[in-house]
C-alpha positions in Angstrom: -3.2 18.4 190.5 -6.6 19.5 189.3 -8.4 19.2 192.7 -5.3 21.4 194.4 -5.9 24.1 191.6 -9.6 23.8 192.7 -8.8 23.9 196.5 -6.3 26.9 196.0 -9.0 28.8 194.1 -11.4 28.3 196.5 -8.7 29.3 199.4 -8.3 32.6 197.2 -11.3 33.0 196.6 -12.2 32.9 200.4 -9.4 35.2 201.3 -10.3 37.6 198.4 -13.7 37.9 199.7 -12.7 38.4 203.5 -10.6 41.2 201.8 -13.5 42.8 200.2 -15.6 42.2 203.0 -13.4 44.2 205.5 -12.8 46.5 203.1 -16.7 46.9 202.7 -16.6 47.4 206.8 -13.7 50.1 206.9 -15.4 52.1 204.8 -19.0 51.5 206.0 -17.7 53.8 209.0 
């Protein structure tokens, strides 16, 4: 149960980042 709470973080975490990333690249323009 522990390591799928770690994977899911890490999946959010991932996602959360590409978010901010393409964020960071919409508004780079």
């Amino acid at each position: 149960s522990s390591i799928f709470d770690a994977k899911a973080g890490i999946g959010l975490s991932a996602s959360f980042m590409k978010l901010v990333s393409w964020y960071d690249n919409e508004w780079g323009y």
